[in-house]
C-alpha positions as CSV (number, residue, x, y, z in Angstrom):
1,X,-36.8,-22.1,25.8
2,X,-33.1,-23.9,25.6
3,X,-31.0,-21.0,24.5
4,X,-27.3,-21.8,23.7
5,X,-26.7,-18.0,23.3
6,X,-28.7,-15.0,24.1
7,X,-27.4,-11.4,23.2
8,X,-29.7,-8.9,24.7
9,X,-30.0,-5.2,24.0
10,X,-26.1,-4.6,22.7
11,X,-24.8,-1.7,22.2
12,X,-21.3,-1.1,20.4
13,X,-19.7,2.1,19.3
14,X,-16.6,3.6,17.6
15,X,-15.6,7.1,17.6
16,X,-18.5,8.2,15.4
17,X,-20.7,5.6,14.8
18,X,-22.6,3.2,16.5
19,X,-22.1,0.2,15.4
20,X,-25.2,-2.1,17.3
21,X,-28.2,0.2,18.8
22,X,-29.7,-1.8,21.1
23,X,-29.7,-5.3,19.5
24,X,-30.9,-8.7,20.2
25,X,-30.3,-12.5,18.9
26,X,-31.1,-15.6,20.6
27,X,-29.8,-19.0,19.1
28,X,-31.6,-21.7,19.8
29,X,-29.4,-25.2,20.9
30,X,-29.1,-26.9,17.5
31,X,-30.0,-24.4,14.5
32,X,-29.0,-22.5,11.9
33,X,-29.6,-19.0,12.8
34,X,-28.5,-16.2,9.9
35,X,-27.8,-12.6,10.8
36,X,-28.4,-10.9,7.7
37,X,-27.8,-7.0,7.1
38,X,-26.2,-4.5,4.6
39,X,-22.8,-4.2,4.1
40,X,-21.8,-2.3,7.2
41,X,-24.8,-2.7,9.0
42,X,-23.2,-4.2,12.1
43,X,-23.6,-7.8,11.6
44,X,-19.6,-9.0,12.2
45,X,-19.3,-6.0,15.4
46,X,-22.1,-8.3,16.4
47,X,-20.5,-11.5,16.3
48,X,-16.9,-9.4,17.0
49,X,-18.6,-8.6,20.8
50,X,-19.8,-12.6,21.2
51,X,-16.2,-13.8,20.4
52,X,-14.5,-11.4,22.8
53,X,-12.9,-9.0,20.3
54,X,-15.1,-6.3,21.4
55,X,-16.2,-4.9,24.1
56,X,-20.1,-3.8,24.5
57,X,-21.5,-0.4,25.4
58,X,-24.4,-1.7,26.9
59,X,-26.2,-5.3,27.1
60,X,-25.8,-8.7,28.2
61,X,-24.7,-12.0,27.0
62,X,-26.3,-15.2,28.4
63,X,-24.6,-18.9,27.6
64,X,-26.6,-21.8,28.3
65,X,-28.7,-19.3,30.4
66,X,-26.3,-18.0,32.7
67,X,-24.4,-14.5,32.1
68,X,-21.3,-14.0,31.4
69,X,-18.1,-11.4,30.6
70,X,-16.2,-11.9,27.0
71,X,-13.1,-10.0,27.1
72,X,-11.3,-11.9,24.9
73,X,-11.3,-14.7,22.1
74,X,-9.9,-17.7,24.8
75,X,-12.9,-17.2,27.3
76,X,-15.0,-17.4,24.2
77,X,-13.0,-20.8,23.6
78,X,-13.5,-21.7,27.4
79,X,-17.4,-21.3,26.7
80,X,-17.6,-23.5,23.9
81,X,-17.7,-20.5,21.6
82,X,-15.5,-20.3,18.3
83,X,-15.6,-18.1,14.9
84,X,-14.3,-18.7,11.2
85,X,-13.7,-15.3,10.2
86,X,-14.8,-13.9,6.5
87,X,-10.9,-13.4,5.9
88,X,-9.1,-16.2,7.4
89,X,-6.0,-16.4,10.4
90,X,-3.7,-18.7,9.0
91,X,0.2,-18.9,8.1
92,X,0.5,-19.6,4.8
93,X,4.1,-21.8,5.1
94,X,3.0,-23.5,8.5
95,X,1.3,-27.1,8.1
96,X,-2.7,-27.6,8.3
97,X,-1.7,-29.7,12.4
98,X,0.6,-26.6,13.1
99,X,-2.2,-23.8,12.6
100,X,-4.6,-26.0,14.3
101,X,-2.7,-26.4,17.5
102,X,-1.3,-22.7,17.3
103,X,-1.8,-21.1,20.9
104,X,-3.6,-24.6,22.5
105,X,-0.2,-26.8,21.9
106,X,-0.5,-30.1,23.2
107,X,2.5,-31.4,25.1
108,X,4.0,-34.8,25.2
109,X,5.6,-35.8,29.0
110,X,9.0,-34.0,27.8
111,X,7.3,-30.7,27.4
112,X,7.9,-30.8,24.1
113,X,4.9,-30.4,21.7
114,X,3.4,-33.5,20.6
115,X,2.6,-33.2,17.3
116,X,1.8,-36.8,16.6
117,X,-1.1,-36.9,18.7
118,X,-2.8,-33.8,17.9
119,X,-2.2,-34.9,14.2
120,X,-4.5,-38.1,14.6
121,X,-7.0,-36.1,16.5
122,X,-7.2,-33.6,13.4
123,X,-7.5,-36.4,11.3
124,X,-10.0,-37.8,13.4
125,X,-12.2,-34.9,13.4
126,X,-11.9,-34.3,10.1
127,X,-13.3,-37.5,9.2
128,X,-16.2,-37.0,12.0
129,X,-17.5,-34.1,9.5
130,X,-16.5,-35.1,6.6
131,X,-14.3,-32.5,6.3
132,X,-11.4,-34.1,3.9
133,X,-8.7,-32.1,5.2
134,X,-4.8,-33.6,5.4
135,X,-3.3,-32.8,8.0
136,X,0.0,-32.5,6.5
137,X,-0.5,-29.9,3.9
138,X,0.8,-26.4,3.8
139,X,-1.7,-23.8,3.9
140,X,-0.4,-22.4,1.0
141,X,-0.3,-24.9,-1.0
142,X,-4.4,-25.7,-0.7
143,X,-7.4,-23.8,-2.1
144,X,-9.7,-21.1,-0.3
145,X,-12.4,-23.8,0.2
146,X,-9.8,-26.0,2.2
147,X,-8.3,-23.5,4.1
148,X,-12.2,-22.9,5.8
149,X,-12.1,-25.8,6.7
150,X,-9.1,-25.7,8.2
151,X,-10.6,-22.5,10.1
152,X,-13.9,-24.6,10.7
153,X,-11.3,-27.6,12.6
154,X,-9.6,-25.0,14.3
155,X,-12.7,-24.5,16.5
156,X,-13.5,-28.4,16.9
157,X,-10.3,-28.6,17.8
158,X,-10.9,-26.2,20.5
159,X,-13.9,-27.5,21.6
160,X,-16.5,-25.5,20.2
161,X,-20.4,-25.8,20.6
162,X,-21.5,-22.6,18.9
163,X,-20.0,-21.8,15.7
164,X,-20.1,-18.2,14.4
165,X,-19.6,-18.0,10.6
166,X,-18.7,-14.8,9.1
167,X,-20.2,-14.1,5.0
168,X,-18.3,-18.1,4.7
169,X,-19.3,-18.6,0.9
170,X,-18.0,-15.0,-0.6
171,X,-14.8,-16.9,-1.2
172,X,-16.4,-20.1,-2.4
173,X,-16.9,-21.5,-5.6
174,X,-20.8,-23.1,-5.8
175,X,-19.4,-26.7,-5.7
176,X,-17.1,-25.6,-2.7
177,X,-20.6,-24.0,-1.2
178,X,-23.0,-27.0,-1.3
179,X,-20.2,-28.8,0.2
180,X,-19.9,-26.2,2.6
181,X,-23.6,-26.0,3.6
182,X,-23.8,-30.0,3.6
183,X,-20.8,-29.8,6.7
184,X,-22.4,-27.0,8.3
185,X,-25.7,-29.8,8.4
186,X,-23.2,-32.6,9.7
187,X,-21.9,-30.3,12.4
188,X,-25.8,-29.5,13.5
189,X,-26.5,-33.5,13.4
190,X,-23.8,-33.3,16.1
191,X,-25.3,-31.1,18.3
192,X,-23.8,-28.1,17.5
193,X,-25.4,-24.7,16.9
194,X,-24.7,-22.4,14.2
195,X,-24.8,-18.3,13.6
196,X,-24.2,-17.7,10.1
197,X,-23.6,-14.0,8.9
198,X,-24.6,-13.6,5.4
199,X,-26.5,-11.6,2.9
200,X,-26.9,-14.5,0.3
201,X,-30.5,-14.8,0.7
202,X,-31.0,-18.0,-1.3
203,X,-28.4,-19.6,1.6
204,X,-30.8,-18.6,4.1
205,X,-33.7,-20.2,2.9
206,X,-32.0,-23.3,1.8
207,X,-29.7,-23.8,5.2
208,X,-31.3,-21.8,8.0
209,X,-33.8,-21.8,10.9
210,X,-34.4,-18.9,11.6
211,X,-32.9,-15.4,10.4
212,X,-32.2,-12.2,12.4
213,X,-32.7,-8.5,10.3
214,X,-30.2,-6.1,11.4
215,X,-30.4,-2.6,9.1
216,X,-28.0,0.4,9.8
217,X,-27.0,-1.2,13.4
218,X,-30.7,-1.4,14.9
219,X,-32.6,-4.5,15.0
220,X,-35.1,-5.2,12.6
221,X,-36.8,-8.5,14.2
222,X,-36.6,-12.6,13.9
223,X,-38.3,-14.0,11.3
224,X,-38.9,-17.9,10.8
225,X,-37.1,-19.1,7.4
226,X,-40.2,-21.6,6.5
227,X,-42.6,-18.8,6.8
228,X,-40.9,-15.9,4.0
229,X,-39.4,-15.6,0.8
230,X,-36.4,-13.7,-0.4
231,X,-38.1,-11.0,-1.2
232,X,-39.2,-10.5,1.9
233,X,-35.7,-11.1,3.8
234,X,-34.5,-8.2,0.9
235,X,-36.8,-5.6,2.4
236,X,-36.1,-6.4,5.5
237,X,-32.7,-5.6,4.6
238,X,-32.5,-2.7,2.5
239,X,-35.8,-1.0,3.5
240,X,-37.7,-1.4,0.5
241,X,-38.2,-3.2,-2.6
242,X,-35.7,-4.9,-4.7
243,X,-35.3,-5.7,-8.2
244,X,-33.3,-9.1,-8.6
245,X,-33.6,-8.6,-12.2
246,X,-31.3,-6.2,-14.2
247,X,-33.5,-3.9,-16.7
248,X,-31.2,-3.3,-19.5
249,X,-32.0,-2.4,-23.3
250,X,-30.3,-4.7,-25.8
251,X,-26.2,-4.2,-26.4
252,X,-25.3,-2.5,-29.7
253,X,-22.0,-3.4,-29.8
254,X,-19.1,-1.0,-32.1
255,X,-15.6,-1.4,-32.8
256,X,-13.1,-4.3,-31.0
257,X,-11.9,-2.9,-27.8
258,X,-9.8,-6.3,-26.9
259,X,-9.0,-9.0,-28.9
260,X,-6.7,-11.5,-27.3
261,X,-4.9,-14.3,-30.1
262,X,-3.7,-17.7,-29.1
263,X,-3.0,-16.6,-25.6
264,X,-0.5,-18.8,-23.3
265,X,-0.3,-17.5,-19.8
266,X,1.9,-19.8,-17.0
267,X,1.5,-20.1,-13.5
268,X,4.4,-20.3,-10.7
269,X,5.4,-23.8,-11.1
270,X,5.5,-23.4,-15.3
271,X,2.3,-25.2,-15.9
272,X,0.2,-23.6,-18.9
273,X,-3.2,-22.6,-17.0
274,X,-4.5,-20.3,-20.4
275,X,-4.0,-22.4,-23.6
276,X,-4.1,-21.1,-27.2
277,X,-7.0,-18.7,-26.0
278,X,-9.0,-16.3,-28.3
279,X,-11.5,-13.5,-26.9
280,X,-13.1,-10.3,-28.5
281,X,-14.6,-7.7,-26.3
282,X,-16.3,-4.5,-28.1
283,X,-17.4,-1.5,-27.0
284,X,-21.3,-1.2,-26.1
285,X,-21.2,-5.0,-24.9
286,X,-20.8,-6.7,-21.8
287,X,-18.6,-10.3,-22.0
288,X,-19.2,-12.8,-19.0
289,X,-16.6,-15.5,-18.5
290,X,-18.6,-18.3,-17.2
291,X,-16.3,-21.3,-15.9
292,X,-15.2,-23.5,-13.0
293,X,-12.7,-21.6,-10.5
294,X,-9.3,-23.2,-11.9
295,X,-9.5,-22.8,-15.3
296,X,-7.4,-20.0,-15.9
297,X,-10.0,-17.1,-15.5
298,X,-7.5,-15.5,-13.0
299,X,-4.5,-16.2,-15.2
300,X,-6.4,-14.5,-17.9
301,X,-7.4,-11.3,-15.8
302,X,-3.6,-10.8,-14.7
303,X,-2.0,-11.2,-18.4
304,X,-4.6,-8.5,-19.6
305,X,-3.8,-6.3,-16.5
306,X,-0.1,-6.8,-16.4
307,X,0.1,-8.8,-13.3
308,X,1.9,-11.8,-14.7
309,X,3.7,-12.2,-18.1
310,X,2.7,-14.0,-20.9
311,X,4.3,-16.7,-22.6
312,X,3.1,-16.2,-26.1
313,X,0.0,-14.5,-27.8
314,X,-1.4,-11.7,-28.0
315,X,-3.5,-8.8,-26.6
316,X,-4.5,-5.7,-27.6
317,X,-6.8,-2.9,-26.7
318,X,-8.1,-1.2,-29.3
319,X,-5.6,-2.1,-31.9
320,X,-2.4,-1.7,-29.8
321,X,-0.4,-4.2,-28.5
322,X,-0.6,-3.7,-24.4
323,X,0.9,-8.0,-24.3
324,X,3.8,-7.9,-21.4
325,X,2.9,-3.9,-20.6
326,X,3.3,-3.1,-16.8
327,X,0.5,-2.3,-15.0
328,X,0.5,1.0,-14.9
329,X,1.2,1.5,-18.9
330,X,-2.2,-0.8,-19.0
331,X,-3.6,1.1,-16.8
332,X,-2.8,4.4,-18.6
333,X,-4.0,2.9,-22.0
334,X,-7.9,2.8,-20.9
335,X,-8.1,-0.6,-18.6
336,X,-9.4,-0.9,-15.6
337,X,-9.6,-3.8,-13.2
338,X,-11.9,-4.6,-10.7
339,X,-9.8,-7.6,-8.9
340,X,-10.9,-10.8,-7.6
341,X,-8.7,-10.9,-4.0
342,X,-9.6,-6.9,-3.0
343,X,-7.0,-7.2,-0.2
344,X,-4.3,-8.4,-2.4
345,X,-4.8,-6.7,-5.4
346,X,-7.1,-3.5,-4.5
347,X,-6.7,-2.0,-1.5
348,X,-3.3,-0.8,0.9
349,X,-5.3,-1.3,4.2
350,X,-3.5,0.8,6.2
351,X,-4.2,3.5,3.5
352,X,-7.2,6.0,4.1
353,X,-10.1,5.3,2.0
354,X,-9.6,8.5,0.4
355,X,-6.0,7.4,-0.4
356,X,-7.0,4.2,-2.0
357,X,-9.6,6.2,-4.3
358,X,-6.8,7.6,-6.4
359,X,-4.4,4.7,-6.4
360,X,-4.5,4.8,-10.1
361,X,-4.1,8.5,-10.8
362,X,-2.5,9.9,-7.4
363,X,0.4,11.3,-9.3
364,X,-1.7,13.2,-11.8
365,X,-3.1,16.1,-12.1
366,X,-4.9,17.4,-10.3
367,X,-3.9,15.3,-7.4
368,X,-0.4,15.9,-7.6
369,X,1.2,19.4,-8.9
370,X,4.7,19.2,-9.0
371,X,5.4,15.6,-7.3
372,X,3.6,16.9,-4.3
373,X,0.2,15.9,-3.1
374,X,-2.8,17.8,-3.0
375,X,-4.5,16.7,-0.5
376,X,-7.9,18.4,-1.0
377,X,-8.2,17.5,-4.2
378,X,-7.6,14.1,-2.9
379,X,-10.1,14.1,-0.4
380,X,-12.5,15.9,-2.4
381,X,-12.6,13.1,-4.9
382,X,-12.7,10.5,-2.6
383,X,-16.0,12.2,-1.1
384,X,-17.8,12.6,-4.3
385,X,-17.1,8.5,-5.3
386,X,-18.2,7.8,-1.2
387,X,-21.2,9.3,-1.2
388,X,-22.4,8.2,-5.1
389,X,-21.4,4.9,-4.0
390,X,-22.7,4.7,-0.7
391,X,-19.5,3.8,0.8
392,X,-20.3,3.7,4.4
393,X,-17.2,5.2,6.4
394,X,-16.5,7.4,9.5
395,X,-14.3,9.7,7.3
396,X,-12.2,9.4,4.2
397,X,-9.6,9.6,7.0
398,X,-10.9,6.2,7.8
399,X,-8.1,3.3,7.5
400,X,-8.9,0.9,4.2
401,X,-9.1,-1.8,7.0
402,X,-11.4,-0.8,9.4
403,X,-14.0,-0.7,6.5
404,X,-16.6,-3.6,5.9
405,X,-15.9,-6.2,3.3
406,X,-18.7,-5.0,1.2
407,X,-17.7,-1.1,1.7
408,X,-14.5,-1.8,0.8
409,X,-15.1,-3.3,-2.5
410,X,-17.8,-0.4,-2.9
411,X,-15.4,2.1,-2.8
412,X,-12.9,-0.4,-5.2
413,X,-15.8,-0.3,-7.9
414,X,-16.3,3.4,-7.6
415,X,-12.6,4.3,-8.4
416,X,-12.4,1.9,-11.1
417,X,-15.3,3.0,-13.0
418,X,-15.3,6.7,-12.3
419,X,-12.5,6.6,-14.2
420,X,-14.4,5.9,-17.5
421,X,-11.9,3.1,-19.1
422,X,-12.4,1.6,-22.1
423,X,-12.4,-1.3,-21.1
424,X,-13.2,-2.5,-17.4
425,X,-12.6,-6.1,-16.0
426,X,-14.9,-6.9,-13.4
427,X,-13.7,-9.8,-11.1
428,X,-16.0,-10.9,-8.8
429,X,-17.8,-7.3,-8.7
430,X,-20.3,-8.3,-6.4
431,X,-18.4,-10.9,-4.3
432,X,-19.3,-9.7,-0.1
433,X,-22.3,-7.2,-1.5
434,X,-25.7,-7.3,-0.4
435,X,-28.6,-7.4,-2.6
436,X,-29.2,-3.7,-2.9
437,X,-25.5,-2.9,-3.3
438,X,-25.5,-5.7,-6.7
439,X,-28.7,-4.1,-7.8
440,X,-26.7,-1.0,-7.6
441,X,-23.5,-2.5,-8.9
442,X,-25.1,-4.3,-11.6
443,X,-27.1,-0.6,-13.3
444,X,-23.5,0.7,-13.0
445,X,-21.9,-1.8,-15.2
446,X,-25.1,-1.3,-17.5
447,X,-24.6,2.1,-17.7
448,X,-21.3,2.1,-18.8
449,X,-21.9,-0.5,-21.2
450,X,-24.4,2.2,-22.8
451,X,-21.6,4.5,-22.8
452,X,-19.9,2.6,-25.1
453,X,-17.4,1.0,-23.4
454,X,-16.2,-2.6,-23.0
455,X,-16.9,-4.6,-19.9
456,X,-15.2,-8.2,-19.2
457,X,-17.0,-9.4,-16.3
458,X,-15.8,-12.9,-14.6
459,X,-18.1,-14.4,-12.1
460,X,-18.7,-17.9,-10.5
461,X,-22.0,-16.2,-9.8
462,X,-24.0,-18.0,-12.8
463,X,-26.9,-15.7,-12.4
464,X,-25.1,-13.0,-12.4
465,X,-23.4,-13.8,-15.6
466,X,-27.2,-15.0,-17.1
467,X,-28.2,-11.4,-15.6
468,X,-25.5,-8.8,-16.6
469,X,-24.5,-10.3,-19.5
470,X,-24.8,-10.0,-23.8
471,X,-22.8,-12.5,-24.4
472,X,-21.1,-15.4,-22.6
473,X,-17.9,-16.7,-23.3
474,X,-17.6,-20.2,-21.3
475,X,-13.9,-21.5,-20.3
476,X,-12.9,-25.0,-19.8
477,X,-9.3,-26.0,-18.8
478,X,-7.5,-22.4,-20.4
479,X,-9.2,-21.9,-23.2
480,X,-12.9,-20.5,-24.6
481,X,-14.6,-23.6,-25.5
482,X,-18.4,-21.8,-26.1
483,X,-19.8,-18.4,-26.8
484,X,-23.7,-18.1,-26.4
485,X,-26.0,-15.8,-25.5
486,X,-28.2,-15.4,-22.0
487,X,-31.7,-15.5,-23.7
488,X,-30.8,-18.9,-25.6
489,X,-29.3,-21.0,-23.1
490,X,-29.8,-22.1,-19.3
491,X,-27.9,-22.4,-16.3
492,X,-28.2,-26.0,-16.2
493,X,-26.5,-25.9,-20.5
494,X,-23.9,-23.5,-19.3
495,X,-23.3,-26.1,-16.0
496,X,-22.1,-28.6,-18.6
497,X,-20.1,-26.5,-20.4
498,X,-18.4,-25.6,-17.9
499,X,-17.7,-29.1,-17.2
500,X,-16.3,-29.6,-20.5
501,X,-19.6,-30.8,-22.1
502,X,-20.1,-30.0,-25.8
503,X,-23.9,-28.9,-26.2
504,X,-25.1,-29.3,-29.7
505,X,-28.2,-27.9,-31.6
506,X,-31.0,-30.6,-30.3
507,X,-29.5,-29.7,-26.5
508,X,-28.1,-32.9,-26.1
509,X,-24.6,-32.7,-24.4
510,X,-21.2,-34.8,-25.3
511,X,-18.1,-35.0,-24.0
């Protein structure tokens, strides 16, 4: 058999854990091979140890058949080996050409770097894949979806055979992902080979080979895509049976928890991105803002929270005016906020988890007595919301940063709803989780619902919205242009109203 890659019998650990016990993969020369796992269950150490980040325990790596030592991410390179990381290693004011060539700069006979050249060769490549990339843009001036790609040229660029994707759609909008999975197929017709971490188990079967089960760092086994399901890859996963459908009793909604009137929000550059918006919210009811990423769903979620200032409107939670508060004063009033960029917004990474658990209330009581921390109150909290969420970490001692993806926005949900708000905004909730984590997730947003309060929940997940959700509220281009209900409409109706479609009572759709 032509393997491209062979890891055999790996063994990774960390002062306390052990990370991979004892695992194997074998990528066959021109597939799609998944490595699916729980959050935390090993599956970037994995691919860390293949790229040279990590060193291994135990085990051996074979490429093209013969073995060799990974210390470090340039041998990787040298082997035809390159990864796009789940949170990306770019410099935001430096050009798309610039990050590409960054530590591999091609000189011109001067010495001098010769940008012009490696420019066309970008372009080139990008055009080979059908990747649409200009070389000339600044990275922060282009959306998440580009600046993959960017990542994803950054090991052409290099010469890479074997690409190593880590969780590549949790950032993705589902346009931006079938565009993504129909690259990932170019790159294949090329000869390439492809690992992709993930615990999206409808990507699996639509994109991959073959997938390997890792489950709390031990390997589960190799399973051939064309011959399961998804709910057989889920308890393979999770280690037993899961329920992709939310049980929920019918929402008996109360009293107006938000009401937002004729809302204007701007962006940076002054262009109106919410327009003359109206939304209710009550308590007992769960809202889902269903909409294309770009229509001023995040502008929306930061006027409510505080985090940018509106330009006219209003918004209030439960009759008062909370319109141009500060965060905190929100936050005091009863909101909380589940955000959509957890490293921007959620975490301070070089924070303990314990530290980040009390973000919001660290200088109250009983966490604070007399402007100095308690400690053990502060720990003891943070255990309590670790364990009920099954936040898995070494300690609470444990740096924000050293968590998983998933465990970190785990731990992000736990603070924000043990809280008990009145209302809670949940961005993204489920973005990086595996399945038994949403299933999880999902009865927690339930359950407080049937504690009466409200819950604003923004996806680009469209069955989660149809899922979790009483009512939907659909936005096109800054404002609320439907509001229907799960059980009377379809994925494929709220598709075009998301598009800007008007659907009227036979089902037909006009613009």
């Amino acid at each position: 058999m032509d393997y491209a890659i062979e890891m055999l019998n790996i063994r990774k650990e960390f002062p306390g854990i052990v990370a991979n016990d004892n695992i194997t993969i074998q990528l066959k020369k021109g597939e799609i091979h998944a490595l699916l796992g729980e959050n935390g269950a090993g599956k970037s150490t994995l691919m860390n140890v293949l790229f040279g980040l990590y060193q291994p325990e135990k085990g051996e790596i074979r490429v093209n058949g013969k073995t060799v030592k990974i210390t470090n991410p340039n041998i990787a390179n040298d082997l035809g080996i390159g990864m796009v990381h789940q949170h990306f290693m770019l410099v935001e004011p430096f050009t798309v050409t610039q990050n590409i060539i960054l530590g591999s700069e091609p000189k011109n006979k001067f010495g001098k770097i010769d940008i012009a050249t490696a420019r066309k060769e970008i372009q080139e490549l990008s055009d080979r894949y059908g990747l649409k990339v200009n070389p000339d843009a600044k990275i922060s001036e282009i959306s998440v979806g580009m600046q993959q790609r960017v990542e994803i040229l950054k090991t052409l660029y290099r010469g890479a055979e074997v690409l190593i994707f880590d969780e590549p759609t949790a950032v993705l909008t589902p346009q931006e992902i079938n565009e993504l999975i129909e690259i990932m197929r170019a790159l294949i017709n090329e000869g390439k080979s492809i690992i992709l971490i993930t615990h999206k188990l409808k990507e699996i079967m639509e994109v991959c080979d073959r997938c390997t089960v890792i489950r709390k760092g031990k390997g589960i086994g190799t399973v051939d895509v064309s011959e399961t399901n998804t709910n057989e890859l889920a308890s393979l996963m999770v280690g037993r049976e899961v329920n992709f459908k939310t049980e929920k009793i019918a929402a008996m909604p109360e009293d107006t928890v938000l009401s937002i009137q004729d809302l204007y929000v701007r962006d940076a550059r002054k262009v109106d991105l919410v327009k003359g918006l109206n939304l209710e919210v009550r308590s007992g009811e769960i809202v889902g803002i269903a909409g294309v990423d770009g229509n001023g769903q995040s502008e929306l979620v930061e006027a409510i929270t505080g985090l940018t200032k509106v330009k006219s409107g209003s918004i209030k939670l439960s009759g008062k005016d909370i319109t141009n508060l500060s965060p905190r004063k929100i936050t005091e009033s009863g909101v909380g906020h589940i955000p959509q960029d957890r490293h921007k917004y959620g975490l301070v990474l070089d924070y303990s988890i314990g530290e980040n658990i009390v973000l919001q209330t660290y200088y109250q009581k009983p966490y604070s007595k007399a402007k100095v921390l308690s400690y053990k109150e502060i720990f003891d909290k943070a255990k309590q919301i670790i364990e009920e969420y099954d936040v898995r970490t070494p300690s609470v001692y444990t740096k924000a940063r050293a968590l998983s993806g998933g465990n970190q926005q785990k731990a992000i949900i736990g603070r924000e709803v043990d809280r008990s708000p009145q209302l809670l905004i949940a961005t993204q909730p489920t973005r990086g989780l595996d399945v038994g984590a949403i299933e999880f997730i999902h009865k927690k947003l339930i359950e407080e619902r049937d504690k009466g309060r409200a819950i604003l929940l923004v996806s680009f997940e469209l069955d989660e919205i149809m899922n979790v959700s009483d009512r939907i509220a659909v936005m096109f281009d800054g404002k609320v242009v439907a509001n229907v209900k799960p059980e009377e409409t379809t994925e494929q109706e709220l598709g075009l109203l998301m598009a800007g479609s008007q659907v009227n009572k036979a089902g037909e759709t006009s613009r």
